[in-house]
N, C-alpha and C positions, 0 to 999 in steps of 0.2 A: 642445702638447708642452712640457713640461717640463726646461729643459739648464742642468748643473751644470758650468761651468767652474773644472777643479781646477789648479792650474799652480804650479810653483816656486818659489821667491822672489825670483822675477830679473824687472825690468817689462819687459826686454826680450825673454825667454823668453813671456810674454802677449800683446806686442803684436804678436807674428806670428798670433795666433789672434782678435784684434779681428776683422779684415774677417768673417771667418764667422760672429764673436755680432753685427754688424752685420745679415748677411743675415738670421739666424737672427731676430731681433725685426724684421725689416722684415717680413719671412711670418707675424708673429702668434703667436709661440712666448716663452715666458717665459725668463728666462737669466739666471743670478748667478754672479756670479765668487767662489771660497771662496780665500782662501790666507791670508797672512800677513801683516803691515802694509806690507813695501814693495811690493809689487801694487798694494795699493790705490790710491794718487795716478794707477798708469796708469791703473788700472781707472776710475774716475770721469773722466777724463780723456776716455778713450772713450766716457763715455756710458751706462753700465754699472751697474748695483747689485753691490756685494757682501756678503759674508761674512767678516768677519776672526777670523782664528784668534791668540791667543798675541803673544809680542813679534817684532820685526824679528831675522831673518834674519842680512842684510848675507853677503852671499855674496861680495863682493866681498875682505871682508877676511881670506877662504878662498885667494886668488889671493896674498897677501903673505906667507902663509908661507914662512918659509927663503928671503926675497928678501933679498938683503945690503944695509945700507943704501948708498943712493946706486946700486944696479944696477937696470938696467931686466931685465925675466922674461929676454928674450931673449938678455941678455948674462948672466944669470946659471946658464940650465937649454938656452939653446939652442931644435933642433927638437924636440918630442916625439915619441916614436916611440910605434910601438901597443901598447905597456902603458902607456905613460903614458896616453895617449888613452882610455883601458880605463877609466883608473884614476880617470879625471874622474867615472864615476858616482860615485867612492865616498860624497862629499857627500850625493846623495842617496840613498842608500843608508840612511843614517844619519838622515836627514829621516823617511821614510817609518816610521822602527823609533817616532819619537818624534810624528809626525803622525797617522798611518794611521787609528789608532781613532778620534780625533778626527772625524776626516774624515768615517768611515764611521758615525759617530754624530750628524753633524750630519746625514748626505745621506738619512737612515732618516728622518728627521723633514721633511726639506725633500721627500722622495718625486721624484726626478728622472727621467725617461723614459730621458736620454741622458745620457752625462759627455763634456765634450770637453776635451783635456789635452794637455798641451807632452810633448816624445817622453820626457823622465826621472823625470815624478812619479809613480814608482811607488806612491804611496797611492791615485793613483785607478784605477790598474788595483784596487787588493784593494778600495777598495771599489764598484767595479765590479762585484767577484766577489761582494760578498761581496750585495749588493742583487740579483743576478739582472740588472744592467742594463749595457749596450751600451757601451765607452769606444769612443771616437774618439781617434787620436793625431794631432798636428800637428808636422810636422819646421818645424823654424823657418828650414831652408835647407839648405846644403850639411851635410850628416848624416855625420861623423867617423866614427861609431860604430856605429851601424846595429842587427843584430839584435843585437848583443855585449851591446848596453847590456839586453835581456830576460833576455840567459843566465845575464848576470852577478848579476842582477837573482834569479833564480830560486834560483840555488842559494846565496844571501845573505840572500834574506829568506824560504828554506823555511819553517822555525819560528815563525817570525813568522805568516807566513801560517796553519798550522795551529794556533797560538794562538787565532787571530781567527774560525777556523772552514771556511779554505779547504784541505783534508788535501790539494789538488792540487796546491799552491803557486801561485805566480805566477800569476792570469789574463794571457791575451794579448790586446793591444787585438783589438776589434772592426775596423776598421776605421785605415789610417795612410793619412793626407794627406799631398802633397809638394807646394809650391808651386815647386820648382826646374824650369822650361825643358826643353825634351830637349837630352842634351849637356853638361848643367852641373853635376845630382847625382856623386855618388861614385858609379862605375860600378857597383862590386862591388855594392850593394847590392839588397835585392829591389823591385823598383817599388812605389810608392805611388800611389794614388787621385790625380789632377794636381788641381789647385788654381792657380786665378790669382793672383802676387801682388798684391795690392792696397798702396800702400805707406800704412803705419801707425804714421807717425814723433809721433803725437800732433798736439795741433792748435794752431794760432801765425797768429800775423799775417805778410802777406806783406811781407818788408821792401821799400821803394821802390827800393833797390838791384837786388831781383834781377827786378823786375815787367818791365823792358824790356833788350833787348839792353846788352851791351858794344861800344863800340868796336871791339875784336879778337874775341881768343877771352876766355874766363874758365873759371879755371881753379879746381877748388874742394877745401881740402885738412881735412877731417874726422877728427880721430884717437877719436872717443869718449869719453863718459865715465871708464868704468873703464882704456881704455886711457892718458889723462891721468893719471887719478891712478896708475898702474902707471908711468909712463915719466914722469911730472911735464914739464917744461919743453924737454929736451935734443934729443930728437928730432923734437918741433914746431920747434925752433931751427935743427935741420939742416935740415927741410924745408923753410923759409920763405926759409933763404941759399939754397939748393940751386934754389929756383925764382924768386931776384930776378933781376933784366934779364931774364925772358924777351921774346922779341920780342913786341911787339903783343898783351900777355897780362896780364890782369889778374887777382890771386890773393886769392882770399877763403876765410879760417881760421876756421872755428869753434871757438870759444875760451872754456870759461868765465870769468868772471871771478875765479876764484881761483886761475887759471892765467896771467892776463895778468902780473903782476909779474916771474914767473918767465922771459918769452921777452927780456926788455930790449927796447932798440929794435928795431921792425920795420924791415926792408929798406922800399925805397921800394915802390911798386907795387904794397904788398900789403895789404888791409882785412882787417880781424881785426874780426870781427862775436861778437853772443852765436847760440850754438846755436838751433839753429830749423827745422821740420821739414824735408825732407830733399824732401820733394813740391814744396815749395813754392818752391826755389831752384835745383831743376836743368833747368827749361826750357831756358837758354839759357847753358847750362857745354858744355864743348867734353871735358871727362875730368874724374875724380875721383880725387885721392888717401884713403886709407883706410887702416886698421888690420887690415882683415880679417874685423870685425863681419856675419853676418848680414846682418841686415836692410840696414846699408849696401847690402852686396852685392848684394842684390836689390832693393831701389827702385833704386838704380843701374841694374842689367839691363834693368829694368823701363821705364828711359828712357832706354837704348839707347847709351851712353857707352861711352868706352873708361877702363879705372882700371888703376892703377898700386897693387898691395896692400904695404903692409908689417908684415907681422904679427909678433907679439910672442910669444902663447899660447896654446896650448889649440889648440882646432879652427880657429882666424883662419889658421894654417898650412894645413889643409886648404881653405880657402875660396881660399886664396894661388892652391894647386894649382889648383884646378879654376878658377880663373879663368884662368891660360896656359893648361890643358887645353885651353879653351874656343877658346882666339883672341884670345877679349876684353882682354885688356891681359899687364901686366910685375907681377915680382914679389921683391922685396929679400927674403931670407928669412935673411940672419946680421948679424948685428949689426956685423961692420965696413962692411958694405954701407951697414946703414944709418945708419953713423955718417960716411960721406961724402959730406960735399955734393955732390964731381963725381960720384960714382956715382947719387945721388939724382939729381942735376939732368941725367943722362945719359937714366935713366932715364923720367922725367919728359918733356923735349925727342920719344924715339922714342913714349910714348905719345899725346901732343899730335901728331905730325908723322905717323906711319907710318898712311896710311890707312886698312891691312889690317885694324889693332884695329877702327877705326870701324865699317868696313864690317859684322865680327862682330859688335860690339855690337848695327847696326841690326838684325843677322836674328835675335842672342837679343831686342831686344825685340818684333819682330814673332810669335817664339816664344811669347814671354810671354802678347800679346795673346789667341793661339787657345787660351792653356787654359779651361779652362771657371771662370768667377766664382764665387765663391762660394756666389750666390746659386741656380746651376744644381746645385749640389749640395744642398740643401735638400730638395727631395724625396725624395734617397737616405737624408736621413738620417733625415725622417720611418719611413721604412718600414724602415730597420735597428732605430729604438725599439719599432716594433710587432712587430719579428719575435722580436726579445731576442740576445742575444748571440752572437755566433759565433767558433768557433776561429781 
């Protein structure tokens, strides 16, 4: 079998869909990843051949518009509410008007069994449609948006679609995967095919730091990429005062280095390391702070932690929710909260301390464990490519 992974231009939007083109080539099946140049570095990262289309994206510097200088998102736009939340496809929306054909003219020629895609690239549902073959959709986690992002989806790229040959517009994936736990997705939504997360933070060496226990506890505080360069220095600054002296607690930041200038001196107690996969340093952390990222979010779940979310944008807000939904930890969701160290390091103290998070955490990752692997799903998806496409 033949599988064309079409996906976004975000490498983080990809690397929730690695563990499956893992599976997918360990069973003997052929799989190239098509998108746009910043995919690529994950994609080979992973293991992977691809396909590159046209120049970089940078989706990221979509997130800075009408950001005031010197404001972090969250102190300048707040919560999003659900048109905002709506209105996050519109990007790709606009991707898909200027990709689509592309796509659908490389996958004609590359002849793919199956397309398997991140839940927004609408170019590979059309060209899906437009080849007669099978998409697969992949939620990268907690899912903000759900079937909206199809509807939205349909009645924006009608003409487009009947341009290219589909008079029915939008195809609907074949097939949506959910690697979220039971309990943890956004209720409202329709079930997804379960999926085990597999965490696929890319691949690094295990620093000596985190190979053998701490002393106490350790405590590990992660703001992300994009969520760095969106908040720069200010709020890695609150967090780091907000969790010096904690008792018998040692704290480690991951921190680019073109962000270190910007935090000035570190509190005592605290190691500010470079970024490094996220598998590889949470054996022996006691909770995790976070931005609200995906994938955080679930390799976190996935090893069973209590986190404390402080989200900034977009969906990280939804991810906030469903993690108090859950049980599983605390969450700062306005900007003076999280511009207080005591409210941070209050914060901080009851998710380290209160065992009840723990307790939740260990039963979502025991959750985690009973979904089925990725690899158990490989047979399903053989016999969806032989069947061809369904509503």
């Amino acid at each position: 079998m033949r599988v064309l992974i079409i996906t976004t231009p975000v490498p983080t939007h990809f690397t929730a869909l690695a563990p499956l083109a893992w599976a997918l080539r360990g069973a003997g099946h052929d799989v190239l990843v098509a998108g746009q140049p910043d995919v690529a570095p994950a994609a080979r990262a992973a293991g992977l051949s691809c396909h590159v289309f046209g120049a970089p994206f940078a989706a990221h510097e979509l997130l800075a518009v009408n950001l005031p200088e010197g404001a972090r998102p969250i102190e300048a736009h707040g919560r999003p509410d659900a048109a905002a939340l709506a209105g996050a496809v519109r990007p790709w929306i606009m991707h898909a008007r200027y990709t689509a054909a592309a796509y659908a003219e490389f996958a004609r020629s590359w002849r793919p069994d199956l397309i398997l895609a991140d839940r927004v690239d609408y170019g590979a549902l059309i060209t899906g449609g437009l080849l007669g073959v099978p998409v697969v959709q992949h939620r990268w986690g907690v899912d903000p948006i759900g079937e909206s992002a199809w509807r939205i989806g349909q009645r924006a790229l009608g003409p487009l679609c009947a341009r290219l040959g589909l008079p029915g517009g939008l195809p609907r994936p074949s097939l949506v995967l959910d690697p979220c736990p039971p309990g943890v997705q956004s209720p409202e939504l329709t079930p997804g095919e379960p999926i085990r997360c597999v965490p696929s933070n890319g691949s690094g060496v295990l620093p000596a730091w985190a190979a053998a226990p701490p002393a106490g506890r350790r405590l590990l505080v992660t703001l992300g990429t994009i969520s760095l360069e969106l908040n720069g220095a200010p709020l890695l600054r609150t967090v780091l005062e907000a969790c010096a002296g904690l008792p018998d607690t040692e704290v480690v930041a991951t921190v680019q280095a073109e962000h270190r200038a910007g935090l000035g001196d570190v509190p005592a107690g605290v190691r500010v390391v470079d970024p490094v996969p996220l598998d590889l340093v949470l054996d022996h952390c006691a909770a995790v702070v976070h931005h609200g990222g995906t994938g955080t979010h679930l390799t976190t779940t996935a090893f069973g932690l209590p986190q404390l979310v402080l989200p900034g944008l977009s969906d990280t807000f939804t991810v906030a929710d469903r993690v108090v939904a859950s049980g599983a930890g605390l969450s700062l969701d306005t900007a003076d909260a999280q511009n207080d160290p005591a409210a941070v390091g209050a914060a901080v103290r009851r998710v380290l301390d209160d065992p009840s998070f723990a307790a939740r955490a260990a039963e979502l990752a025991e959750s985690v464990r009973k979904m089925p692997a990725p690899a158990a799903l490989v047979p399903a998806l053989v016999d969806l490519a032989r069947s061809g496409p369904r509503a």
